[in-house]
C-alpha positions as CSV (number, residue, x, y, z in Angstrom):
1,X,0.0,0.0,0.0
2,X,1.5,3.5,-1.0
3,X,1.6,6.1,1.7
4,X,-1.3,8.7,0.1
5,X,-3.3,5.4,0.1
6,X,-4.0,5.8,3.9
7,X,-4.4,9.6,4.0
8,X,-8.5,9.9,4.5
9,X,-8.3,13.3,2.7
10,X,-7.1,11.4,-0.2
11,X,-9.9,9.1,0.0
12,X,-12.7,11.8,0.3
13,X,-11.1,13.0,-2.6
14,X,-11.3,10.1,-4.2
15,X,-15.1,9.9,-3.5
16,X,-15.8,13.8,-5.0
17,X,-14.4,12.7,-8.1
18,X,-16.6,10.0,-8.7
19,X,-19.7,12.5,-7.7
20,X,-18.6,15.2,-10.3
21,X,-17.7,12.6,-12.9
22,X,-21.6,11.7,-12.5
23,X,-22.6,15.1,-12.4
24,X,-21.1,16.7,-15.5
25,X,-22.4,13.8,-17.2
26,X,-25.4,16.2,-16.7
27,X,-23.8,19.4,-18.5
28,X,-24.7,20.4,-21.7
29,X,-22.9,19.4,-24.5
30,X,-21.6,22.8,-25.9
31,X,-19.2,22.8,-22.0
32,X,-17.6,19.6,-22.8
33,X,-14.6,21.2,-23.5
34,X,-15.0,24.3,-21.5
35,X,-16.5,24.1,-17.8
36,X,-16.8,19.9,-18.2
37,X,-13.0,19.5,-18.9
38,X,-11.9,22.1,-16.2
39,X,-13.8,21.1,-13.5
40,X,-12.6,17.3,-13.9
41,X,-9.3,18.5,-14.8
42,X,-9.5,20.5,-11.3
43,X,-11.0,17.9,-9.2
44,X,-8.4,15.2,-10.3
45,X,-5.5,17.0,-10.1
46,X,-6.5,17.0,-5.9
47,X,-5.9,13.8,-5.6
48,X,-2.9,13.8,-8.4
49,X,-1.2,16.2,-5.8
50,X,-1.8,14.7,-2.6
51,X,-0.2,11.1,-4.2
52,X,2.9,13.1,-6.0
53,X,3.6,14.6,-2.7
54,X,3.3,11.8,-0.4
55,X,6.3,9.6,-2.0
56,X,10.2,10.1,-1.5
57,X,9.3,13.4,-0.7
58,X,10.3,15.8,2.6
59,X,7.6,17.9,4.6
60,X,8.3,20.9,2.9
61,X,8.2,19.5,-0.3
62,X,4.8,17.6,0.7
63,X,3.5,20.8,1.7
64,X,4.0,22.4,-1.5
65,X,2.0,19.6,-3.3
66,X,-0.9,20.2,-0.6
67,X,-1.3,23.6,-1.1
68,X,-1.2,23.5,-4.9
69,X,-4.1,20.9,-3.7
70,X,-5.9,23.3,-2.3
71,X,-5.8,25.4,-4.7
72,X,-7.1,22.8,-7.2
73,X,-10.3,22.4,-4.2
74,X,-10.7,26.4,-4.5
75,X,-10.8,26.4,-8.4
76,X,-13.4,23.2,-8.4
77,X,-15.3,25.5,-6.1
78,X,-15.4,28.6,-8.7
79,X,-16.4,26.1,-11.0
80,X,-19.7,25.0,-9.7
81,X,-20.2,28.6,-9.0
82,X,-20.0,29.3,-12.9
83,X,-22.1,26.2,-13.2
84,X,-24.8,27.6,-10.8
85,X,-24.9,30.8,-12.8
86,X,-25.4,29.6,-16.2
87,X,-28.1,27.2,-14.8
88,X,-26.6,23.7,-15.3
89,X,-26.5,22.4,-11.4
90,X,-29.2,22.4,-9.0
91,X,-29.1,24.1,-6.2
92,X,-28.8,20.7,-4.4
93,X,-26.2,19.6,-6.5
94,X,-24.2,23.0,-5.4
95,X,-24.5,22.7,-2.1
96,X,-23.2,19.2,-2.1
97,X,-20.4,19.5,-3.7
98,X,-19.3,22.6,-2.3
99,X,-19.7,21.5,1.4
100,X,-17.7,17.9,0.6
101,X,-15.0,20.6,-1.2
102,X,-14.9,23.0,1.8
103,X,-14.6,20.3,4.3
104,X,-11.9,18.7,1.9
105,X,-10.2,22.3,2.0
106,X,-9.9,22.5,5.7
107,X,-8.5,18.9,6.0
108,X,-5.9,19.5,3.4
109,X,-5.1,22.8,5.3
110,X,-4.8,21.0,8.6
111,X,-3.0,18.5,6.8
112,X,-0.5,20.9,5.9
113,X,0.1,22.9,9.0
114,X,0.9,19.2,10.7
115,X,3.8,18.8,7.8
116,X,5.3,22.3,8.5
């Protein structure tokens, strides 16, 4: 087992993606390859980050690959926002996924005030 493998943020992570794989599924054709891509791009690359951090790497160096996590949490958020405007999420679908991406935000950031 590799070492992100046991890191519960990496496994809520894990579990958002598969919700907003399902839920752009949803999005209308002309966003595949606007607000679809970016938002899938964004939410993977979480996960990408907390595993390319976690191996052979020091504290500082993990840190770095948590925050630019975070930042990929903050950009999924803008995303639904967009998505919400234009009318492609429900409301309910919004407020999921930006409460599971907020409390994913504060665990990273916890996360990386234990490694410094």
């Amino acid at each position: 087992m590799f070492k992100f493998e046991k890191l519960d943020v990496w496994s809520k992570s894990m579990d958002l993606i598969e919700f907003i794989d399902i839920l752009v599924k949803k999005f209308p054709k002309e966003e595949t390859y606007i607000l679809t891509s970016q938002i899938k791009r964004a939410s993977d690359s979480i996960a990408l980050n907390i595993a390319e951090g976690s191996q052979g790497q020091s504290n500082a160096e993990f840190s770095k690959f948590i925050g630019y996590a975070i930042r990929s949490t903050i950009e999924v958020v803008c995303c639904i926002h967009i998505a919400k405007r234009r009318g492609i999420i429900l409301n309910e679908d919004f407020d999921k996924v930006y409460s599971d991406w907020e409390t994913i935000s504060k665990m990273l950031q916890s996360f990386r005030t234990k490694l410094n």
